[in-house]
C-alpha positions as CSV (number, residue, x, y, z in Angstrom):
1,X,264.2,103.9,163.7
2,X,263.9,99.9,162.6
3,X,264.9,99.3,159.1
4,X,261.9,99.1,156.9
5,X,261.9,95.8,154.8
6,X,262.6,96.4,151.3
7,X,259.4,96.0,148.4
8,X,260.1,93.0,146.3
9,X,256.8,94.3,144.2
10,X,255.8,97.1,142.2
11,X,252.7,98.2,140.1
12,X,250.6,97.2,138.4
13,X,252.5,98.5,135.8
14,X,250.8,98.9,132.6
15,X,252.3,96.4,129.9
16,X,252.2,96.2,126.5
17,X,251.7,92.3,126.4
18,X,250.1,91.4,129.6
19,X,247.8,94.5,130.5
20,X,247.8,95.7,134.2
21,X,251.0,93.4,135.9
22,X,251.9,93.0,139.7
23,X,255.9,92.8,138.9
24,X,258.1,90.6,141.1
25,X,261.4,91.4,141.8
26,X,263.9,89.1,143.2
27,X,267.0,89.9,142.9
28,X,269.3,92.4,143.8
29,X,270.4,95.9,141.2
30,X,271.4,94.2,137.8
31,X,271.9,90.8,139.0
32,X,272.1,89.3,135.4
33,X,273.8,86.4,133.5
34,X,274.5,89.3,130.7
35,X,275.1,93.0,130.2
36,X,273.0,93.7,127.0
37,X,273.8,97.0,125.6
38,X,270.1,97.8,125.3
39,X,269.6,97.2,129.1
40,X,266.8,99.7,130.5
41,X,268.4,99.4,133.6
42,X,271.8,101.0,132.9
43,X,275.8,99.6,132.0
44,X,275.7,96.1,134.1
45,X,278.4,95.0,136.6
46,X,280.3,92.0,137.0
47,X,277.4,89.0,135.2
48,X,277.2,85.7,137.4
49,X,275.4,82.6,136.6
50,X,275.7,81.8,140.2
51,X,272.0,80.4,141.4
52,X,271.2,81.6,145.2
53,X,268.6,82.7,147.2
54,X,269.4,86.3,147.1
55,X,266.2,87.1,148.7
56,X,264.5,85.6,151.4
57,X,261.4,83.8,149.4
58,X,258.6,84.2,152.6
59,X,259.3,87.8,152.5
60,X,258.5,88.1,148.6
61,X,255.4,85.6,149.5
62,X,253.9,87.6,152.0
63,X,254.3,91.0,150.1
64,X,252.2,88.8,147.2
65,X,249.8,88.1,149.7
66,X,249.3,91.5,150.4
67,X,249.0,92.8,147.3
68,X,246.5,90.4,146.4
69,X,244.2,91.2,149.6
70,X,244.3,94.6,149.0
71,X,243.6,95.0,145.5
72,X,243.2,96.6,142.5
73,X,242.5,94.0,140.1
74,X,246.0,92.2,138.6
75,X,245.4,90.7,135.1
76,X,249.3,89.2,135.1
77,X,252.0,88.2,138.3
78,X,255.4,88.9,136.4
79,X,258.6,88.2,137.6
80,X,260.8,91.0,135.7
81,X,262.9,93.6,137.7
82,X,266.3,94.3,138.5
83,X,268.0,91.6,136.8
84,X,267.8,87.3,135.4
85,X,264.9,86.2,138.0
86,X,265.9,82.3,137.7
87,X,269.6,82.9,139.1
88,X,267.2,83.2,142.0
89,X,267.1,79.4,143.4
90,X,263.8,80.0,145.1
91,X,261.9,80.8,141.8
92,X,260.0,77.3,142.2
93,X,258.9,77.4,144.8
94,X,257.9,80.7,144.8
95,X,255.9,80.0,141.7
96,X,254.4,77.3,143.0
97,X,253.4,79.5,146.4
98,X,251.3,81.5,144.3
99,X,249.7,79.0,142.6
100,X,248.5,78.2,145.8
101,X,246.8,81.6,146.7
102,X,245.5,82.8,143.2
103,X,244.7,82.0,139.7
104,X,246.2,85.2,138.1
105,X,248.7,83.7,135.4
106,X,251.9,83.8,136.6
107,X,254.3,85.2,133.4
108,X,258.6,84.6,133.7
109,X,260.2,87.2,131.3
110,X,263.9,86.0,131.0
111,X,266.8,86.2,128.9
112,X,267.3,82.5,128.4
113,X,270.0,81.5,130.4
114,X,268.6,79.7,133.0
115,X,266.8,77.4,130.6
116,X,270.4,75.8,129.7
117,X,270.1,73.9,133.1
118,X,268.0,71.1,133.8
119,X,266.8,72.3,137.5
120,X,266.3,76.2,135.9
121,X,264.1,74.6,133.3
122,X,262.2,72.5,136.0
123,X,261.4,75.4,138.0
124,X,259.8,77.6,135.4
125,X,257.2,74.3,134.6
126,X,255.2,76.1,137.2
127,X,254.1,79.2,135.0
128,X,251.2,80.3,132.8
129,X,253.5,82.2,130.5
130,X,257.3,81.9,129.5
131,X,258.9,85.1,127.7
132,X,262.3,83.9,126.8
133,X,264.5,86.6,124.6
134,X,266.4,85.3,121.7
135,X,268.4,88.2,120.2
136,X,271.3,86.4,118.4
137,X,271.5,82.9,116.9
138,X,275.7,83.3,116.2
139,X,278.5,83.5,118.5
140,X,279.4,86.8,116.9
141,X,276.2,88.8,117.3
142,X,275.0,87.1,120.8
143,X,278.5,88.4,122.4
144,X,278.1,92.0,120.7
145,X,274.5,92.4,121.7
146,X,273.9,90.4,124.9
147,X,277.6,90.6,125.9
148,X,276.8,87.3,128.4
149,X,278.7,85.3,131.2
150,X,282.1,83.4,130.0
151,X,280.3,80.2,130.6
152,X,277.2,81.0,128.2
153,X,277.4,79.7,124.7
154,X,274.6,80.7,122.0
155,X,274.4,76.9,121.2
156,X,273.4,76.2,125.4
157,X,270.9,78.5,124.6
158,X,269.1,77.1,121.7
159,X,269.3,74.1,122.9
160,X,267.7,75.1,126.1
161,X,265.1,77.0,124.6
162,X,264.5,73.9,122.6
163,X,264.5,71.3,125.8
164,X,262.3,73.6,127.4
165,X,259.4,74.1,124.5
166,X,259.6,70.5,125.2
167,X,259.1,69.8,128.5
168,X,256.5,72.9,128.8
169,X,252.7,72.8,129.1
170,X,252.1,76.4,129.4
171,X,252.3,79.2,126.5
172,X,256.0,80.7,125.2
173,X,256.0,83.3,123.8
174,X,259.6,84.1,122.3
175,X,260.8,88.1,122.5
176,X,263.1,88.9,119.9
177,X,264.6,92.3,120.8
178,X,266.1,94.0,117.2
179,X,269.1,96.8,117.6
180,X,269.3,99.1,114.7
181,X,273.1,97.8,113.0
182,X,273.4,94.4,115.3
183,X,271.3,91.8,114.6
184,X,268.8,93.7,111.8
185,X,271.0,92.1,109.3
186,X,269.7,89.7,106.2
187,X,272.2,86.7,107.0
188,X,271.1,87.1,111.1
189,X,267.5,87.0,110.0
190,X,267.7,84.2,108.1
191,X,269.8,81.9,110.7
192,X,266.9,83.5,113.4
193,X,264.2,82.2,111.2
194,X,265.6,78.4,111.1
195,X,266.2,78.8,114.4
196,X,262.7,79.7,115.7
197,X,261.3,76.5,113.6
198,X,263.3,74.6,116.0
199,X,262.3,76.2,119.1
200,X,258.4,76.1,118.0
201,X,257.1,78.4,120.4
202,X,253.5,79.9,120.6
203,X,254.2,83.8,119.5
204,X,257.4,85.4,118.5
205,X,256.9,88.9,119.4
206,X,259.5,91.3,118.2
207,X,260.7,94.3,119.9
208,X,263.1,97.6,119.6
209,X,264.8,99.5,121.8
210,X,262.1,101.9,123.4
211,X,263.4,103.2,127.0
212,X,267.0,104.6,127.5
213,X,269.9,101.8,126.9
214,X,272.5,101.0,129.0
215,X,274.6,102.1,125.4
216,X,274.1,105.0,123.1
217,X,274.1,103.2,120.4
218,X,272.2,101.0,120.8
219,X,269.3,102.3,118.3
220,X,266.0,101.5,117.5
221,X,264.4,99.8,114.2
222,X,261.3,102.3,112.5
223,X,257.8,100.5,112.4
224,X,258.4,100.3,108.5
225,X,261.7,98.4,109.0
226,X,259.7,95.8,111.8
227,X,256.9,95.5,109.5
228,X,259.1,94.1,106.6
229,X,260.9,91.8,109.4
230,X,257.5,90.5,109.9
231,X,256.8,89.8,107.1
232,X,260.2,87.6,106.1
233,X,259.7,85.6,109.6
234,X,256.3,84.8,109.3
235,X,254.2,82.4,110.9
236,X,253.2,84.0,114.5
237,X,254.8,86.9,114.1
238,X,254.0,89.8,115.9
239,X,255.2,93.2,116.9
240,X,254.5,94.1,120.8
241,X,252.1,97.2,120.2
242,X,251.5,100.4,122.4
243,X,249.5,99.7,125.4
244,X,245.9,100.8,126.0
245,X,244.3,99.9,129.2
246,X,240.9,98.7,129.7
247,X,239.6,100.4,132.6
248,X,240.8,103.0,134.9
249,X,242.8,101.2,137.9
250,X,242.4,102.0,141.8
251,X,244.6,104.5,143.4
252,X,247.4,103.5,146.1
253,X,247.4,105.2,149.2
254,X,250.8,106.7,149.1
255,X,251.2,107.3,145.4
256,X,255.2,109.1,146.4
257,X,256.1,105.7,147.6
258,X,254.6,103.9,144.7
259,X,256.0,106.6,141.7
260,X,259.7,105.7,143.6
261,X,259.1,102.0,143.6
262,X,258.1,102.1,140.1
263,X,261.2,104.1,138.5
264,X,263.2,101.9,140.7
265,X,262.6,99.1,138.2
266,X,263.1,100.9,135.0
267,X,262.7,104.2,133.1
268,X,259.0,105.4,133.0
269,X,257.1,108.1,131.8
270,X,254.8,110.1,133.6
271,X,251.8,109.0,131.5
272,X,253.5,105.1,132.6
273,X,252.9,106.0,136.3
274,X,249.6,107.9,135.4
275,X,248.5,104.5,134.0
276,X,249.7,102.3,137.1
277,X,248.8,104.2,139.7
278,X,245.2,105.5,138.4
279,X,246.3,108.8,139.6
280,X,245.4,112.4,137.0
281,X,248.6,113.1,135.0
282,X,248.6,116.7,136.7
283,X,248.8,115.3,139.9
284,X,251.3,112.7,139.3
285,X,253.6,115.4,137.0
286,X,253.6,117.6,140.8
287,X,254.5,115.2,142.5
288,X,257.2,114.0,140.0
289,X,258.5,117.9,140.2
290,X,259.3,117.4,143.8
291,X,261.0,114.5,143.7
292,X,263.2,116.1,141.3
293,X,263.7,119.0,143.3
294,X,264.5,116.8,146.2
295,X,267.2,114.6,143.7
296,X,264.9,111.3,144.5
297,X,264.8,111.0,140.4
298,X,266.5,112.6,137.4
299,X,264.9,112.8,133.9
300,X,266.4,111.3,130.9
301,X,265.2,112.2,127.5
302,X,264.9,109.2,124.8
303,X,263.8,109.3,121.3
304,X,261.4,112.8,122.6
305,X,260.0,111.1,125.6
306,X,261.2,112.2,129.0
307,X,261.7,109.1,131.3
308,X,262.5,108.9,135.0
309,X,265.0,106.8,136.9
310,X,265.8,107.3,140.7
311,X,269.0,109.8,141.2
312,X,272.1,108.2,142.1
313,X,272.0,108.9,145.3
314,X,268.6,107.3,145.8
315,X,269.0,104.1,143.7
């Protein structure tokens, strides 16, 4: 039997900031600059900062293409996935491929380190939407929490963050991801707010850990304790919210396929896959009962929400 080519897209998935998203994924498992202990995606390997084209870009651009012919309606293209998308060195002109065939906003979630390079910054100018995280502002916290390459500094990333608001037409829209214990701390907070005047970006969204981390400890912040963080940061502020969806998506064809594409990429619920997929939660809890059955996934519980992930054997 010929090898089947690998998916380098999943969803829509239903997001909290962007609404129903086609995700991109170009990399390799956990191909990441760090090995942040809040990771959805599990304990990291080895982190590179090597820039490569670990996937062929035509192959990604043609399973774009296809998505977008086919429908359902996509309100965001997000490059997210399996690891730091601009270590791939294709990003660009991927990006700019799109552009060509649709007006969807094309949205870059990253952990900032590609933005300490000149070429990295250049081909991100491309998108609608930057989400660069910012979870430490000191050398103490950002190896504790993000636990980066050797070659990454907290200082290259300011100062790339800062370069880039620059040189950037399109909306930024800084992720601040709070740990319970790590970088919830008064003196942290008040070296994060200074720092955010610098970067001056258009929303500062702060998150907790939600989904199962790559560390146990790794805990989450209470709503009361991100509302007073809020406050003491101010100006555009804003804590990323539940999401609702609009409308009731279209169905894919093969909604097995799609459930193991999804879980592929990160820890989801069933109501998650319910959302996607546009499929009755019934139908999508039997067929999630099989793939159990059949080790394709394993459960997780987290914070009284069961989550799946594909079974090790699968992954």
């Amino acid at each position: 039997m010929p090898n089947q080519k690998k998916i380098h897209i999943y969803g829509p998935v239903p997001s909290r900031r962007l609404g129903f998203s086609l995700g991109v994924d170009i990399l390799p498992f956990k191909t990441c600059s760090m090995n942040c202990i809040y990771c959805q995606l599990g304990a990291g390997s080895k982190t590179t900062v090597r820039r490569k084209e670990y996937i062929p870009a035509d192959d990604v651009l043609d399973q774009i293409k296809n998505a977008l012919a086919r429908g359902p309606k996509i309100e965001a293209i997000t490059f997210s996935g399996s690891g730091e998308p601009t270590l791939h060195s294709g990003i660009g002109k991927i990006i700019r491929q799109i552009k060509k065939m649709t007006k969807i906003p094309i949205v870059v979630l990253t952990n900032s380190s590609g933005l300490t390079g000149k070429k990295g910054r250049e081909d991100l100018l491309g998108a609608d939407i930057v989400v660069p995280s910012l979870d430490a502002v000191t050398p103490e916290v950002f190896s504790r929490i993000n636990r980066p390459h050797p070659r990454l500094t907290v200082e290259k990333i300011v100062d790339g963050l800062i370069k880039f608001r620059q040189e950037f037409a399109g909306q930024l829209w800084l992720e601040v991801m709070l740990v319970k214990g790590v970088n919830d701390g008064l003196g942290h907070l008040k070296k994060l707010k200074e720092t955010i005047g610098r970067i001056k970006p258009d929303r500062v969204q702060l998150n907790t850990v939600v989904r199962p981390p790559a560390e146990r400890y790794a805990r989450p912040l209470g709503h009361r304790e991100l509302e007073k963080i809020k406050t003491f940061l101010g100006r555009d502020i804003e804590i990323i919210a539940d999401f609702k969806p609009k409308e009731k998506r279209a169905s894919p064809e093969n909604i097995r396929s799609a459930i193991l594409a999804t879980v592929r990429r990160r820890p989801v619920t069933a109501r998650d896959i319910s959302l996607s997929l546009g499929k009755p939660l019934e139908e999508v809890s039997k067929h999630l009962s099989r793939l159990l059955k059949e080790k394709k996934v394993k459960a997780a519980i987290h914070k009284g929400s069961t989550y799946f992930k594909p079974a090790p054997s699968s992954a």
